[in-house]
MDAnalysis code that builds the backbone (N, CA, C; Angstrom):
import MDAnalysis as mda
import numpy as np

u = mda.Universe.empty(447, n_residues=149, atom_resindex=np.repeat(np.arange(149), 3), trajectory=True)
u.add_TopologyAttr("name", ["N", "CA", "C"] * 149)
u.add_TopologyAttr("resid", np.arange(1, 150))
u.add_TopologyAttr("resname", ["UNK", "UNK", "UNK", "UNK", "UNK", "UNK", "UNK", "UNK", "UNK", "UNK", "UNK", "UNK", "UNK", "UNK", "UNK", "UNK", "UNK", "UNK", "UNK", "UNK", "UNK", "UNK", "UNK", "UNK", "UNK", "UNK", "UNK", "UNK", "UNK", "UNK", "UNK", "UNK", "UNK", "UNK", "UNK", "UNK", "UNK", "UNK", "UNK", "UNK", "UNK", "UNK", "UNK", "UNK", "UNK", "UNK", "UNK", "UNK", "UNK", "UNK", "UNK", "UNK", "UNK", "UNK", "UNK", "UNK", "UNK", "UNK", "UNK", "UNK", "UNK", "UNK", "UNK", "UNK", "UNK", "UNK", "UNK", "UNK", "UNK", "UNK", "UNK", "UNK", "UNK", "UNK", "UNK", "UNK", "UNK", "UNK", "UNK", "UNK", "UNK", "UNK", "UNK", "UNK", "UNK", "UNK", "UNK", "UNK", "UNK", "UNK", "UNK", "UNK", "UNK", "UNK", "UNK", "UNK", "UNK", "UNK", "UNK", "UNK", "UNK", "UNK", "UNK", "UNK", "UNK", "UNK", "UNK", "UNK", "UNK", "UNK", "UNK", "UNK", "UNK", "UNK", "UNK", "UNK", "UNK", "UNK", "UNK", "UNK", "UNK", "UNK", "UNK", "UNK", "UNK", "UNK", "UNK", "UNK", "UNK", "UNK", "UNK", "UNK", "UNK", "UNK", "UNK", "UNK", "UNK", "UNK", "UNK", "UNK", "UNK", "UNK", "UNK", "UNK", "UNK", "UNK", "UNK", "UNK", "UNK"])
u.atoms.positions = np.array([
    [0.840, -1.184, 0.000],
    [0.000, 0.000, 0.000],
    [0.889, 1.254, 0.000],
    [0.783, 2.479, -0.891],
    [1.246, 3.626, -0.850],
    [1.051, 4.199, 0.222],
    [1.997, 4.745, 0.674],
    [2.111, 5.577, 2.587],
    [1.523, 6.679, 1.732],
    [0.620, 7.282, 3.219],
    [-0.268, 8.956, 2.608],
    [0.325, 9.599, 3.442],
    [0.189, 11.135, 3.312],
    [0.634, 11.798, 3.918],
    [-0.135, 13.217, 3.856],
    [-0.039, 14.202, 5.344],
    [-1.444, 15.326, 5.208],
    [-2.505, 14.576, 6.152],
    [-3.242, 15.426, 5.826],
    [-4.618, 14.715, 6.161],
    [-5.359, 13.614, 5.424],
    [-5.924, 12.865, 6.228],
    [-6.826, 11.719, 5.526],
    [-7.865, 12.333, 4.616],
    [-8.680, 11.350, 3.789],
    [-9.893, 12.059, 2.916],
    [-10.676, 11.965, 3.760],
    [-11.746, 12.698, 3.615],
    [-12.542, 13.433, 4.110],
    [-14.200, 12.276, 3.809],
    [-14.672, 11.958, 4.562],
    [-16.123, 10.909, 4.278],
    [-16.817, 12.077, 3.538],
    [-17.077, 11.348, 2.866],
    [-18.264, 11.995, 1.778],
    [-17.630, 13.043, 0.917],
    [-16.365, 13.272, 0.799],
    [-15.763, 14.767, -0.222],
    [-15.639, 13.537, -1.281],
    [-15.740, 14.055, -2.552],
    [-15.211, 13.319, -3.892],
    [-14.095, 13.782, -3.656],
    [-12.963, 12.915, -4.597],
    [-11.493, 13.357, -4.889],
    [-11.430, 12.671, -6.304],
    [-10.552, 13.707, -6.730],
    [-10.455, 12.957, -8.420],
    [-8.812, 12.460, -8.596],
    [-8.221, 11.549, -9.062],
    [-7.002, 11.073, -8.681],
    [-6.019, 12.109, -9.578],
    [-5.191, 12.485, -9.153],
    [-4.333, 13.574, -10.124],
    [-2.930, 13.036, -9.761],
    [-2.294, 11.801, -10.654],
    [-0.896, 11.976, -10.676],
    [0.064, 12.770, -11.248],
    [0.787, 12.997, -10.416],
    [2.544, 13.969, -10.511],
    [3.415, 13.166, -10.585],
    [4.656, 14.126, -11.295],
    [5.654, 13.344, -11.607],
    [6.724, 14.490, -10.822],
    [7.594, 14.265, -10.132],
    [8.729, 15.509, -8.900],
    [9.672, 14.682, -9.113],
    [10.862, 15.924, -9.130],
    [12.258, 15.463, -9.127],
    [12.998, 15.889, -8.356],
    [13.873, 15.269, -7.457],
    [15.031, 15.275, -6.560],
    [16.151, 15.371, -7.914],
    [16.603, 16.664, -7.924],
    [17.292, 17.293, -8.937],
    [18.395, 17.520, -8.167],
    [19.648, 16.474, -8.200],
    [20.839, 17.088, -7.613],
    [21.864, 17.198, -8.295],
    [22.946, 18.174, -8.090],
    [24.216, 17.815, -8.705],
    [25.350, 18.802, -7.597],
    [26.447, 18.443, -8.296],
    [27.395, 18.773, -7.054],
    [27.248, 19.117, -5.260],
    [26.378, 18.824, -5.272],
    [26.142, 18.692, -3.852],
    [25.252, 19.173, -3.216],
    [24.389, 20.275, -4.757],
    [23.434, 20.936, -4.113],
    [22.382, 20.502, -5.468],
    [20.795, 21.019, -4.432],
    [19.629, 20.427, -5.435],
    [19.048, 21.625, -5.617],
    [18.159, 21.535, -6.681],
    [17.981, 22.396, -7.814],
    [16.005, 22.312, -7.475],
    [15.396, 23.297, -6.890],
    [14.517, 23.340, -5.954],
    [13.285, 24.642, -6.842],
    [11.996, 24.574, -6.787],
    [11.579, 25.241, -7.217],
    [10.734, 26.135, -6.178],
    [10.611, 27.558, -6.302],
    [9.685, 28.854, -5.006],
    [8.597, 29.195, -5.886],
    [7.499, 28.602, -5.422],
    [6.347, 28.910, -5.797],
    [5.905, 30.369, -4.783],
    [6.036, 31.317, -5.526],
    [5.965, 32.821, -4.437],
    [4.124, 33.092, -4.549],
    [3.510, 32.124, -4.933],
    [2.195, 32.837, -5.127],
    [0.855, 31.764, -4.941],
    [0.018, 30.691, -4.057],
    [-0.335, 32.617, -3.006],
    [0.322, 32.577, -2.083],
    [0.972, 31.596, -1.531],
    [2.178, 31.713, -0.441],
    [3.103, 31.534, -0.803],
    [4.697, 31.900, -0.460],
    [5.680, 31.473, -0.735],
    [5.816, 29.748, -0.245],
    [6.298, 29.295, -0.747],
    [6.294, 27.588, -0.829],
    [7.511, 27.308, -1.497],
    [8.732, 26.622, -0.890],
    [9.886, 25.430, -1.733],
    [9.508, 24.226, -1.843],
    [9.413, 23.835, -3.329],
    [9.161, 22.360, -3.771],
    [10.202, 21.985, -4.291],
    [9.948, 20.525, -4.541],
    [10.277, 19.657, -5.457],
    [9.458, 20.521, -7.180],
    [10.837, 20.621, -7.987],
    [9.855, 20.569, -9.493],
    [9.121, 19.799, -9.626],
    [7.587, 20.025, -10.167],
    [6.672, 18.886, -10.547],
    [5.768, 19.399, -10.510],
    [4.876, 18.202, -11.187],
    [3.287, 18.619, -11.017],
    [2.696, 16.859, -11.721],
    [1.381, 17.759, -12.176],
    [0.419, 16.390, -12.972],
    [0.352, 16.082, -14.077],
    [0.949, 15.031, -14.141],
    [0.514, 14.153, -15.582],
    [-0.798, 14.616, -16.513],
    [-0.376, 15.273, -17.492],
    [-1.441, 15.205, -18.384],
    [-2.026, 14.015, -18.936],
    [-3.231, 13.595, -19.295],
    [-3.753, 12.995, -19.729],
    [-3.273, 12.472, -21.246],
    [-2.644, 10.939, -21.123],
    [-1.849, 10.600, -22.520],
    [-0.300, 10.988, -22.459],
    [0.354, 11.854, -21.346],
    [1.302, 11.700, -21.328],
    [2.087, 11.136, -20.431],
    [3.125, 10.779, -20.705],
    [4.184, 9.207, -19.838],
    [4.638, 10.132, -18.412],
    [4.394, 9.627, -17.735],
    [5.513, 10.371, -16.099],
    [6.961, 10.768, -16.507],
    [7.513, 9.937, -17.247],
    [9.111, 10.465, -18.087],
    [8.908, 12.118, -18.334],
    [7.614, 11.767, -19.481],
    [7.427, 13.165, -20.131],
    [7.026, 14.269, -19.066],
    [6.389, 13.909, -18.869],
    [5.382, 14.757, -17.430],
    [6.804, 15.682, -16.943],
    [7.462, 14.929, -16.420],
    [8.414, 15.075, -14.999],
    [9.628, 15.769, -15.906],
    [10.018, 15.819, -17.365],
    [11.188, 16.882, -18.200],
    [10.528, 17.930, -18.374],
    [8.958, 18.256, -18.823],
    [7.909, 19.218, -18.632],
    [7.950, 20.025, -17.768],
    [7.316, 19.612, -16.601],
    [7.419, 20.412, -15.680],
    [8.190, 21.220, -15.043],
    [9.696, 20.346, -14.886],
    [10.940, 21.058, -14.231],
    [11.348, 21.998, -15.428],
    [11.246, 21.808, -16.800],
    [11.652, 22.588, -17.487],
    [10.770, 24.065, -17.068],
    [9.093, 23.641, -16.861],
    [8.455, 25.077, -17.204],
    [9.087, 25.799, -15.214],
    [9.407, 24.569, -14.417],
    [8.974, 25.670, -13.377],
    [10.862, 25.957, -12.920],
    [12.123, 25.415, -13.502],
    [12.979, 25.714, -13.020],
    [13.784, 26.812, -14.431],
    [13.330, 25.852, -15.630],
    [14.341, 26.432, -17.133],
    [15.445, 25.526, -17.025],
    [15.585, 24.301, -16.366],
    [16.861, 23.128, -16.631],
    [16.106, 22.080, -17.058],
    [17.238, 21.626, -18.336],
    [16.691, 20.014, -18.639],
    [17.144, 19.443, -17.780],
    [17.143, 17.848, -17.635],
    [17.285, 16.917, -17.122],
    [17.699, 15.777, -17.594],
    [18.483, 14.926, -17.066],
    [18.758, 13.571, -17.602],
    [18.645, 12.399, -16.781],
    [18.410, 11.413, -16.759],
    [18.684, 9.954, -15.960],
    [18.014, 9.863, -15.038],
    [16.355, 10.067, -15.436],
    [15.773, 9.800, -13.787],
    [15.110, 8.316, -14.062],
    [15.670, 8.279, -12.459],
    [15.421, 6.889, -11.867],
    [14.020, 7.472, -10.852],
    [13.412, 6.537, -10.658],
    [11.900, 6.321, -9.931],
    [12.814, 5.947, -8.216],
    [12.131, 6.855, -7.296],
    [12.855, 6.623, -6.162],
    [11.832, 6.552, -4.982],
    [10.341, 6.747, -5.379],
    [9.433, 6.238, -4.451],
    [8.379, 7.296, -4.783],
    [7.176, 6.961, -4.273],
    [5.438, 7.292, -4.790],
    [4.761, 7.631, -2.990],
    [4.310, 8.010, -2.992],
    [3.385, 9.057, -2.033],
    [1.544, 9.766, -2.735],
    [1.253, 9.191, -1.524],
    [-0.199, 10.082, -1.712],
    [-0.935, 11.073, -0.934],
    [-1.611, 11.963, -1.460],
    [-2.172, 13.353, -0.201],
    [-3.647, 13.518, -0.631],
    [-4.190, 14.387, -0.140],
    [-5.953, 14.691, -0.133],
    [-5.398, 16.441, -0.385],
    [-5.915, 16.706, -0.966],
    [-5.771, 18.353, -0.929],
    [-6.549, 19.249, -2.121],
    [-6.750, 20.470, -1.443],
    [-7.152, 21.200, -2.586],
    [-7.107, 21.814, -3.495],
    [-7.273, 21.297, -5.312],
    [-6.057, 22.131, -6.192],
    [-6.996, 23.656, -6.618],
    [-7.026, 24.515, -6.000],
    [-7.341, 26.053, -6.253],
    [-6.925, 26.075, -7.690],
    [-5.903, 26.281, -8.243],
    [-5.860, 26.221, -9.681],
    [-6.670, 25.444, -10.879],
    [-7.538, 24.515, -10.521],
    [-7.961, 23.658, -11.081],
    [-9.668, 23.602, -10.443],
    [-9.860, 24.283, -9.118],
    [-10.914, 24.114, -8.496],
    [-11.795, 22.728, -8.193],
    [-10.556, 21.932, -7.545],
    [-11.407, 20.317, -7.233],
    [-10.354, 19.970, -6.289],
    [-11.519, 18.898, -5.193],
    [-10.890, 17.750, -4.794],
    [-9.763, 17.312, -4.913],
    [-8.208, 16.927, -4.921],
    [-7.579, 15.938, -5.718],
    [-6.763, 14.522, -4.847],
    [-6.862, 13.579, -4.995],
    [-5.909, 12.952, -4.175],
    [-4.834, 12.501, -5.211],
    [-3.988, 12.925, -4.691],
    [-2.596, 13.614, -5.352],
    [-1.593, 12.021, -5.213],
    [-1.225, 11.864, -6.525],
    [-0.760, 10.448, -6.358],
    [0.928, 10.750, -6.989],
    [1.657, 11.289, -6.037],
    [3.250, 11.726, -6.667],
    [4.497, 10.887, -6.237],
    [4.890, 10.861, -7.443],
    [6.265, 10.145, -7.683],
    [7.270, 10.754, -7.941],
    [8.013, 10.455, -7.286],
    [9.490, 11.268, -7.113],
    [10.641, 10.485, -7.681],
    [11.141, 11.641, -8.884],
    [12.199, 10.958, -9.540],
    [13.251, 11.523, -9.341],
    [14.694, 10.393, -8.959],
    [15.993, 11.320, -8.984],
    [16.577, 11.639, -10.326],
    [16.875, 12.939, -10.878],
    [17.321, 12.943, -11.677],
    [18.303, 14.011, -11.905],
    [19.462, 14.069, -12.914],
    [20.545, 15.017, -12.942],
    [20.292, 16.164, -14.082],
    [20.382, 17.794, -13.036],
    [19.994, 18.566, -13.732],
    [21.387, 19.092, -14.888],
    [20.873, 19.289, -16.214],
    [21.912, 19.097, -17.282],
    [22.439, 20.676, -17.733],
    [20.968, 21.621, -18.055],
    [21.408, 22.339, -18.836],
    [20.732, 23.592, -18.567],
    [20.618, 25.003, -18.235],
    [19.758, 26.168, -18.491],
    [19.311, 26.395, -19.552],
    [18.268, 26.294, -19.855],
    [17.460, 26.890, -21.115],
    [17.128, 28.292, -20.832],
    [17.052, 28.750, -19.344],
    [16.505, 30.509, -19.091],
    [15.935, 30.134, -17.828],
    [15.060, 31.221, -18.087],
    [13.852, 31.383, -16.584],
    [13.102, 30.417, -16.533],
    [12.525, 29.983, -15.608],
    [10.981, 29.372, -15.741],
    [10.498, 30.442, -16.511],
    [8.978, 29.027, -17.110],
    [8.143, 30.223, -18.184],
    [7.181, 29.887, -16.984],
    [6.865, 28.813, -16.016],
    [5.854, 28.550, -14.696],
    [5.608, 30.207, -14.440],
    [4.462, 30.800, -14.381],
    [4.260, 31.902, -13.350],
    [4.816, 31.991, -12.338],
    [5.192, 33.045, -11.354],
    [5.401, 32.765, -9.937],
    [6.368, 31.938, -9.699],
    [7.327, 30.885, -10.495],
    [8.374, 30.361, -9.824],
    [9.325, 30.790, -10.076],
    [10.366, 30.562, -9.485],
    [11.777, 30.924, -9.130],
    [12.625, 29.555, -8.945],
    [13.745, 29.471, -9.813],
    [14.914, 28.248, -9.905],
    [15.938, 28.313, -8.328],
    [15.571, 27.646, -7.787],
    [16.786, 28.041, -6.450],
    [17.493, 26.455, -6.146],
    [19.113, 26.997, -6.054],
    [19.728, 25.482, -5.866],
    [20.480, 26.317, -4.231],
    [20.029, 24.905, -3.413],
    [20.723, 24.825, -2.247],
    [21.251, 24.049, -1.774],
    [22.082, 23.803, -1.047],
    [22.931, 22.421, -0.310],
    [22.396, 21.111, -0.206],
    [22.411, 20.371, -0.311],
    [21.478, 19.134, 0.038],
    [21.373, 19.055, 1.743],
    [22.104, 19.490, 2.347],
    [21.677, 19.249, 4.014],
    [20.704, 20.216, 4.291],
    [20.821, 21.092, 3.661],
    [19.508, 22.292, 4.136],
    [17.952, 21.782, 3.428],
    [17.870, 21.013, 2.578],
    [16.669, 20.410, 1.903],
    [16.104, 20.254, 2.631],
    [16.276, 19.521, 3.798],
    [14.805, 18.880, 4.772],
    [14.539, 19.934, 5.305],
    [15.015, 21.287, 6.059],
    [14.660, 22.363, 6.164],
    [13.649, 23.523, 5.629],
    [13.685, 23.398, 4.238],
    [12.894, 23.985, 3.478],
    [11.426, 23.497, 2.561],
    [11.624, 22.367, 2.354],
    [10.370, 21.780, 2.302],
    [9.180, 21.526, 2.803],
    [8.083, 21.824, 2.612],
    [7.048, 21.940, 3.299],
    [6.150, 20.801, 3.123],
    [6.187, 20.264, 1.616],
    [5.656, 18.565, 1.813],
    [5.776, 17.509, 2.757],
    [5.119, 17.215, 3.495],
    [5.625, 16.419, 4.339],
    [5.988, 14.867, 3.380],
    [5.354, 14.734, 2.601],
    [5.794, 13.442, 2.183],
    [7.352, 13.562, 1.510],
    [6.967, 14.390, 0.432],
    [8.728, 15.162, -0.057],
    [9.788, 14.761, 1.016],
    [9.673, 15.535, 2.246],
    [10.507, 15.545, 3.434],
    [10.429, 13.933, 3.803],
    [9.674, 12.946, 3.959],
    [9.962, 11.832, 3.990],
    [10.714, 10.598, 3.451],
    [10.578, 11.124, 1.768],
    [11.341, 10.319, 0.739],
    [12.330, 10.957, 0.828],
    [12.858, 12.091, 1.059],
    [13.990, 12.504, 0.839],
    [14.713, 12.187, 2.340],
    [14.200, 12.103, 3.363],
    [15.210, 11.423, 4.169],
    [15.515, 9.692, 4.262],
    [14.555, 9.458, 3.411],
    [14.763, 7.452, 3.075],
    [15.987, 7.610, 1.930],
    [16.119, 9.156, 1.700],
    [17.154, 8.331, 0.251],
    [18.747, 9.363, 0.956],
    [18.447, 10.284, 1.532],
    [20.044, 10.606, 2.604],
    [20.579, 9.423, 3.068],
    [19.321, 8.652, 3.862],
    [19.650, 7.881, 4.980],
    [20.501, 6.078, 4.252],
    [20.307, 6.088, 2.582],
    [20.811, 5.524, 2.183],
    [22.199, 5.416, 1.374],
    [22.094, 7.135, 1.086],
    [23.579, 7.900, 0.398],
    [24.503, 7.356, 1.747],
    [23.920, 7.361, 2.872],
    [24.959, 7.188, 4.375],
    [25.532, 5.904, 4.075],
    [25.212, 4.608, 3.800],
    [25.422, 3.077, 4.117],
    [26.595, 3.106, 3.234],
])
């Protein structure tokens, strides 16, 4: 069973399933992090949802491209998470079904064209610090805690 994370669903709310594709974008020692400044400031993981007909591969070079402006290369699948939450942009329900890929950021193409985001690379020890996903913050300390062994 996929570990959830957040709050449980809610009896009686519909939720419509919306998978994401997020990347743990590292290189030299620091990861490559996206600031959603709008309507709160928020540090993520690049990512979002799978369009309809397109592959999580695709999804997940998409997204980081629109919300950081870096391609990407070599992502590996490093673990899946689920949440209940509300997508305001979209105006629904969603239970949010995201997969987190590690992958190596390659190249600047520019700015994000994402509204509102901002490309920020920081240390990898400060990551669990700044994240506000709690699930994010979970996979990412299952995969420190294995860089250690």
């Amino acid at each position: 069973m996929m570990p959830r994370y957040g709050k449980p669903a809610e009896a009686g709310r519909r939720y419509r399933a919306r998978p994401g594709a997020y990347g743990l974008l590292v290189r030299d020692g620091q990861v490559l992090l996206t600031l959603q400044t709008r309507p709160l400031p928020d540090m993520q993981l690049p990512g979002g949802g799978i369009d309809p007909g397109e592959s999580p591969i695709a999804a997940l070079h998409r997204e980081v491209l629109e919300e950081t402006g870096w391609t990407i290369a070599a992502p590996r699948r490093i673990g899946a998470y689920r949440r209940f939450a509300w997508l305001p942009d979209y105006g629904y329900w969603a239970e949010k079904i995201c997969t987190i890929w590690m992958a190596r950021p390659v190249r600047r193409k520019g700015p994000p064209s994402e509204p509102d985001h901002l490309a920020v690379w920081l240390p990898v020890e400060d990551l669990h610090d700044v994240l506000t996903d709690p699930g994010s913050k979970a996979l990412l300390t299952r995969w420190l805690g294995s860089r250690q062994q």
